[in-house]
Structure formats: structure tokens, C-alpha cells
OpenMM code with the backbone's topology and positions (N, CA, C; nanometers):
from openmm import Vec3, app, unit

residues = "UNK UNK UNK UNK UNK UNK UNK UNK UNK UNK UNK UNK UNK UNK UNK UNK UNK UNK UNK UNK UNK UNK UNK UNK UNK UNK UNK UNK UNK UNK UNK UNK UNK UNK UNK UNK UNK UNK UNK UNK UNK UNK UNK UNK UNK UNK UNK UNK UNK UNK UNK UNK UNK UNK UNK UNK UNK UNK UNK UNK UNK UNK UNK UNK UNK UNK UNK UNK UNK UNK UNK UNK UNK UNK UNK UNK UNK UNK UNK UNK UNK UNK UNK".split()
positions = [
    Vec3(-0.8455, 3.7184, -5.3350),
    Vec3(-0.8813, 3.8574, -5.3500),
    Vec3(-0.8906, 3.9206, -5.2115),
    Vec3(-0.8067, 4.0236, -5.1948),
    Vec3(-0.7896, 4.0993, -5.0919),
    Vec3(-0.8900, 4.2419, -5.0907),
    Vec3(-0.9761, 4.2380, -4.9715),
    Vec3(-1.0377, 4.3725, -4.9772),
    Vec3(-0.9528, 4.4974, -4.8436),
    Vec3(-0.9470, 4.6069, -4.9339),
    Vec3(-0.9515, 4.7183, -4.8808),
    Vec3(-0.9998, 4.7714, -4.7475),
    Vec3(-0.9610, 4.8437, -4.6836),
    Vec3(-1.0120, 4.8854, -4.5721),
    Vec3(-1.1445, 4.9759, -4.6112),
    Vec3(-1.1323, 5.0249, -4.7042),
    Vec3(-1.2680, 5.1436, -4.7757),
    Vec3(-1.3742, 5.0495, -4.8376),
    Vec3(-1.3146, 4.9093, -4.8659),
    Vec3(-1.3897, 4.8320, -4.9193),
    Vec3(-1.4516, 4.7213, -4.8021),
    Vec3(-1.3847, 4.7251, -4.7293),
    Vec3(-1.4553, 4.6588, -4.5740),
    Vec3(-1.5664, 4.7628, -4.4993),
    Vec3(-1.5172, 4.8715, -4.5093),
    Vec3(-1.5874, 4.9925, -4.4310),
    Vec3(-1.7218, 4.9629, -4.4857),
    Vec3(-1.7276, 4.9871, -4.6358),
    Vec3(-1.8874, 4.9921, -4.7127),
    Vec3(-1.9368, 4.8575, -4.7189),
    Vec3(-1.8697, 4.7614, -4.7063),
    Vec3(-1.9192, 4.6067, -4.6900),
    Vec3(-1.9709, 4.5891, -4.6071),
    Vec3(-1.9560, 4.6680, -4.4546),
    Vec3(-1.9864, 4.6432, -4.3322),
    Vec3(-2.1248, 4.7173, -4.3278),
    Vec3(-2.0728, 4.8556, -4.3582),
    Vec3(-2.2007, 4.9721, -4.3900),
    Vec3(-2.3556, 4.9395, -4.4144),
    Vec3(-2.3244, 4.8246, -4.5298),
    Vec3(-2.3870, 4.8134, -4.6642),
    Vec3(-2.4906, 4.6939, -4.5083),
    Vec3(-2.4023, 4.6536, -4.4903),
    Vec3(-2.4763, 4.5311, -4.4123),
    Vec3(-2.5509, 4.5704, -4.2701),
    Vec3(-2.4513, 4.6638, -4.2090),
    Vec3(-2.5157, 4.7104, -4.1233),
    Vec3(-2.6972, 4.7574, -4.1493),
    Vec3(-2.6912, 4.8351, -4.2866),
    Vec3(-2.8230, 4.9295, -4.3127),
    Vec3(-2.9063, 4.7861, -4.3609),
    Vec3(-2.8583, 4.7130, -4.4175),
    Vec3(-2.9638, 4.5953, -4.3911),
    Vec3(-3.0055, 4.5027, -4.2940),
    Vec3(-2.9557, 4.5309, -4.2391),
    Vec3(-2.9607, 4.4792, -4.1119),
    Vec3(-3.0826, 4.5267, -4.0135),
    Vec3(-3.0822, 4.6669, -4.0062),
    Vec3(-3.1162, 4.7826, -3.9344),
    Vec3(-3.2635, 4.7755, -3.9644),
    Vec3(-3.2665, 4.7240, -4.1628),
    Vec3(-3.3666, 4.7784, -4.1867),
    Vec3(-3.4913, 4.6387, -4.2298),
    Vec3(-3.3884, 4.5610, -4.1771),
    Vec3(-3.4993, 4.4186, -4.1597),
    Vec3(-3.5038, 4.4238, -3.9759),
    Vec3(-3.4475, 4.4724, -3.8959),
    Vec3(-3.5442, 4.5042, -3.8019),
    Vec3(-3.6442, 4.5547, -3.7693),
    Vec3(-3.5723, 4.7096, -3.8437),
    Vec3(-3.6633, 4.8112, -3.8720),
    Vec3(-3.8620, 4.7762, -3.9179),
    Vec3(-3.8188, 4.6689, -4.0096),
    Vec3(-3.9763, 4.6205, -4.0302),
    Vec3(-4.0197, 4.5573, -4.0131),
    Vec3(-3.9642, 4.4494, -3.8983),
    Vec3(-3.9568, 4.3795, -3.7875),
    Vec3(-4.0896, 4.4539, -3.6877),
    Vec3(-4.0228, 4.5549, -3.6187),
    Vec3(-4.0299, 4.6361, -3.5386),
    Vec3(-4.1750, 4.6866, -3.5718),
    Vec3(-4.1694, 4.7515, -3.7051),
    Vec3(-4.3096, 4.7856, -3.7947),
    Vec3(-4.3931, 4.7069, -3.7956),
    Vec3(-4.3628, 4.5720, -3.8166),
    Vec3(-4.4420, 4.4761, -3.8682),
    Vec3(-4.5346, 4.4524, -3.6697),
    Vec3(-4.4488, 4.4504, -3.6116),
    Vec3(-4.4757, 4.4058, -3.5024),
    Vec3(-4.5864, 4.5110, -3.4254),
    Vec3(-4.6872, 4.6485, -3.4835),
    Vec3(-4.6970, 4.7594, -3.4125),
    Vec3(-4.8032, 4.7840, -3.5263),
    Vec3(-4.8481, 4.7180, -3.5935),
    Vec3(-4.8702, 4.8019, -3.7448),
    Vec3(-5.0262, 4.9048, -3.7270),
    Vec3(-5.0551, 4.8900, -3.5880),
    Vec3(-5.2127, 4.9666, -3.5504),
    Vec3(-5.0984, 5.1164, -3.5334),
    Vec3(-5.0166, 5.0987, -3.4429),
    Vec3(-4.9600, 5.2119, -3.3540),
    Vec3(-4.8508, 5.2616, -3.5154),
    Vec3(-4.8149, 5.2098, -3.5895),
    Vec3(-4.7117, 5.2657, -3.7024),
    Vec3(-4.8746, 5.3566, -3.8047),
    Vec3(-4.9538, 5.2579, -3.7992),
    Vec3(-5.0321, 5.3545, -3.8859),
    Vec3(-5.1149, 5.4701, -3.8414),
    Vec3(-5.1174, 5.4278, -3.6897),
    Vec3(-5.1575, 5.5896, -3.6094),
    Vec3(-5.0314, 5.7082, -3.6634),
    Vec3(-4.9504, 5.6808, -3.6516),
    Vec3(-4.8337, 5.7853, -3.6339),
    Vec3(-4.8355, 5.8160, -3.8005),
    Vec3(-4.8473, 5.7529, -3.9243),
    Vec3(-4.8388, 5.7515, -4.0417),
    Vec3(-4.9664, 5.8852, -4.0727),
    Vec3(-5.0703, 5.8470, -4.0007),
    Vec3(-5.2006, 5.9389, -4.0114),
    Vec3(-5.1736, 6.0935, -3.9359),
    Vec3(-5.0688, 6.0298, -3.8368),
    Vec3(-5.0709, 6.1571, -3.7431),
    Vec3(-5.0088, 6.2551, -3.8508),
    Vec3(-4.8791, 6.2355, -3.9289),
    Vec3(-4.7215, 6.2851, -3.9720),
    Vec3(-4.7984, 6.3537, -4.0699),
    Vec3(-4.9019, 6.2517, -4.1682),
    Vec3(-4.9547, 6.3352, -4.2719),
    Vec3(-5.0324, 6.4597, -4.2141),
    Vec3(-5.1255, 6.4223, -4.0745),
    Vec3(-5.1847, 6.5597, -4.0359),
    Vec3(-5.0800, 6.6806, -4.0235),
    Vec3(-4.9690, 6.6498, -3.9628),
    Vec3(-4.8736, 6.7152, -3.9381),
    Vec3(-4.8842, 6.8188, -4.0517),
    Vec3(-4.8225, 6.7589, -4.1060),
    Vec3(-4.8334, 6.8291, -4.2798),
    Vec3(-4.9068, 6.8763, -4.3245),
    Vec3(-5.0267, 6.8357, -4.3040),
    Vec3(-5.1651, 6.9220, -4.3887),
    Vec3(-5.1569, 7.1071, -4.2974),
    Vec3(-5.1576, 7.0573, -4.1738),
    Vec3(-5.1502, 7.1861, -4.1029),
    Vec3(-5.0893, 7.2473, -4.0727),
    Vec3(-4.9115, 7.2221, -4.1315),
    Vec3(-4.8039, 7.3238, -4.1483),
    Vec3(-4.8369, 7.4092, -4.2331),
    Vec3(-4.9054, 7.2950, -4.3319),
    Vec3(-4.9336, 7.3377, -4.5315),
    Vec3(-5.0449, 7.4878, -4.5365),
    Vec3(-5.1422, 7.4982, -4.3988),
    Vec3(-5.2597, 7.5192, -4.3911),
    Vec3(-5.2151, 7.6951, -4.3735),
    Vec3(-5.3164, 7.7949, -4.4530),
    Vec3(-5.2845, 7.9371, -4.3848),
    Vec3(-5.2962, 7.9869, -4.2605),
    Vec3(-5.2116, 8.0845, -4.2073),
    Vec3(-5.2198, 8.0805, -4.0782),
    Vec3(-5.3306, 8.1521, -4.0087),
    Vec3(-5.3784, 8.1996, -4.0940),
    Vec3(-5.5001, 8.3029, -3.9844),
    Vec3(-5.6443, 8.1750, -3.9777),
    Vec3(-5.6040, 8.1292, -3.8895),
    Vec3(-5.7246, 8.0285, -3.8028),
    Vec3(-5.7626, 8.0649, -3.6700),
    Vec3(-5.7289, 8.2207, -3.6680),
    Vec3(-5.7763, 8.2442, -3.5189),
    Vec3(-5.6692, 8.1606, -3.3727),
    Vec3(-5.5770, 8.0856, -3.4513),
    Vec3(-5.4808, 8.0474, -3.3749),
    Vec3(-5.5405, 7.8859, -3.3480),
    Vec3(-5.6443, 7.8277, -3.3694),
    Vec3(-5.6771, 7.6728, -3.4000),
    Vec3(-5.5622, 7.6309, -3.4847),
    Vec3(-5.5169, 7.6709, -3.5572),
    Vec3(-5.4378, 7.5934, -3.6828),
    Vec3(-5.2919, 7.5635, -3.5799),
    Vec3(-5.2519, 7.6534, -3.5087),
    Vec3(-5.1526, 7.6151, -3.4154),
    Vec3(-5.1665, 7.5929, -3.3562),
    Vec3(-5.2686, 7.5814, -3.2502),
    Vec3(-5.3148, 7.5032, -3.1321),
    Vec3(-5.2985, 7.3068, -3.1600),
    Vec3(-5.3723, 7.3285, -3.2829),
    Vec3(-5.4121, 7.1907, -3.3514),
    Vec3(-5.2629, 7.0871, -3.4120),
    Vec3(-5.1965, 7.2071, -3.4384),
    Vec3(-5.0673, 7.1683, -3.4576),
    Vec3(-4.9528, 7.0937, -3.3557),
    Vec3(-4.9957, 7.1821, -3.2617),
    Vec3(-4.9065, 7.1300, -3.1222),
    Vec3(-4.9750, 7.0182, -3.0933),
    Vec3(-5.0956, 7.0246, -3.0880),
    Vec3(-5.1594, 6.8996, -3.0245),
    Vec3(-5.1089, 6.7075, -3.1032),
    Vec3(-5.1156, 6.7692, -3.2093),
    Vec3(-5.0726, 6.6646, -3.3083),
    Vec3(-4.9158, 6.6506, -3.3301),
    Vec3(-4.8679, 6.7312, -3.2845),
    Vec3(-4.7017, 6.6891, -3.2585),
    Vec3(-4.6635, 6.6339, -3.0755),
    Vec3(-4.7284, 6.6894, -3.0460),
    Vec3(-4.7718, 6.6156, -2.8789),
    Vec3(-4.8000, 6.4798, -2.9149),
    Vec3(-4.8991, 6.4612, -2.9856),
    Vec3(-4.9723, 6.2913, -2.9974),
    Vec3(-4.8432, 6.2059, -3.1032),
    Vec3(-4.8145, 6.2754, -3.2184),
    Vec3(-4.6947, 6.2083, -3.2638),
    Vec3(-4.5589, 6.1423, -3.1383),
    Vec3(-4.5518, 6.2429, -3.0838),
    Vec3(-4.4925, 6.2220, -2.9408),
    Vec3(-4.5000, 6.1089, -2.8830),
    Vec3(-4.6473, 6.1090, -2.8464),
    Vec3(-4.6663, 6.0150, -2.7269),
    Vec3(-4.6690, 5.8435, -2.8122),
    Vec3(-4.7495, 5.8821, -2.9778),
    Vec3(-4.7186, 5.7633, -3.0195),
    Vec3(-4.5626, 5.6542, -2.9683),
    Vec3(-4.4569, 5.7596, -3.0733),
    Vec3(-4.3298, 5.7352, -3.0841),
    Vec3(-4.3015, 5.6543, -2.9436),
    Vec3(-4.3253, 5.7283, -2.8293),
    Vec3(-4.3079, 5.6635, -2.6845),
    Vec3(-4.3741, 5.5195, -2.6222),
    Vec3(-4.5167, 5.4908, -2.7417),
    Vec3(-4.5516, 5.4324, -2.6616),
    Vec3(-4.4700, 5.3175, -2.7366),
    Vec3(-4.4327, 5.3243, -2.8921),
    Vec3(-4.4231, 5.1936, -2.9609),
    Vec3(-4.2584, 5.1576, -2.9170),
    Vec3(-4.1491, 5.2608, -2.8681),
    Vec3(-4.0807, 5.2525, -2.7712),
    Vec3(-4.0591, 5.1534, -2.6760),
    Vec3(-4.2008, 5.2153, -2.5834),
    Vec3(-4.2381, 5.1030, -2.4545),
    Vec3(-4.2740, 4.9897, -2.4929),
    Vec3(-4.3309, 4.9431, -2.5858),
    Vec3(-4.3774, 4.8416, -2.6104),
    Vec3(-4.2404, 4.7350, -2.6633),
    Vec3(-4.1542, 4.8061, -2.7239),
    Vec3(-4.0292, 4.7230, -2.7637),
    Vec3(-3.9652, 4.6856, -2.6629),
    Vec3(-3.9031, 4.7626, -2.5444),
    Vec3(-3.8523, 4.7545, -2.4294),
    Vec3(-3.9319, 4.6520, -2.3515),
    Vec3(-4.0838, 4.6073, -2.3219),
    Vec3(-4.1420, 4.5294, -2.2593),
    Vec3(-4.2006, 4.4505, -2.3041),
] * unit.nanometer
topology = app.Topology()
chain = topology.addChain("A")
for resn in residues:
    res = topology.addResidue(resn, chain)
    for name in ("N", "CA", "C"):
        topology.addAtom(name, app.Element.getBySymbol(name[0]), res)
């Protein structure tokens, strides 16, 4: 049985994304204080997009701050892979 080039492409695909995604929780598994900071952060994220805007401008202040810290998470669990 001969496969296809369209059928190699998604064979490869298929493997690649598993691949990716047993690192992927690898990677998770390996961080899981710093993955569940960022998990807590993403939902804040959200609560205070979700939130009305007249907070006197706290609600966006608070916002940046928490996409700043999502930030710095992302960077640190980054650094930590690299070293």
C-alpha cells in the first residue's frame, strides 16, 4: 500500500501535533506553580475585560497590570526552559 503525498502531508501533520503536544505537557508538567500562575492570571484577564468600564480608570489600570504580569510570567517559564 502506497501513500499519497496528501496522505504523507497529514501523517506527518498528525504526528508532528503529537508530538508538540506531549512536549507541550512536558513543558507544563515541568512549571506547574508558574503554568497555574498564568492560568489565574488569563482568567483575571477576562474577568476585567468582562468588567464595566467606568472604574474611575482602576479597571484599566488593573488590566494592564495583569497583562504586564501575564507577560513576565510567559518570560520567565521561557527562561527557565532555555536554562
Amino acid at each position: 500500500m502506497t501513500f499519497g503525498k496528501t496522505a504523507q502531508a497529514i501523517v506527518f501533520t498528525a504526528v508532528a501535533g503529537i508530538g508538540a503536544g506531549l512536549f507541550s505537557g512536558y513543558t507544563l508538567a515541568n512549571q506547574p506553580r508558574m503554568q497555574s500562575a498564568l492560568s489565574h492570571l488569563q482568567a483575571a484577564e477576562n474577568e476585567l475585560q468582562a468588567a464595566d468600564n467606568d472604574k474611575g480608570g482602576h479597571r484599566k489600570n488593573a488590566l494592564d497590570l495583569t497583562q504586564r504580569a501575564i507577560a513576565q510570567v510567559r518570560k520567565g517559564m521561557s527562561y527557565d526552559r532555555k536554562n
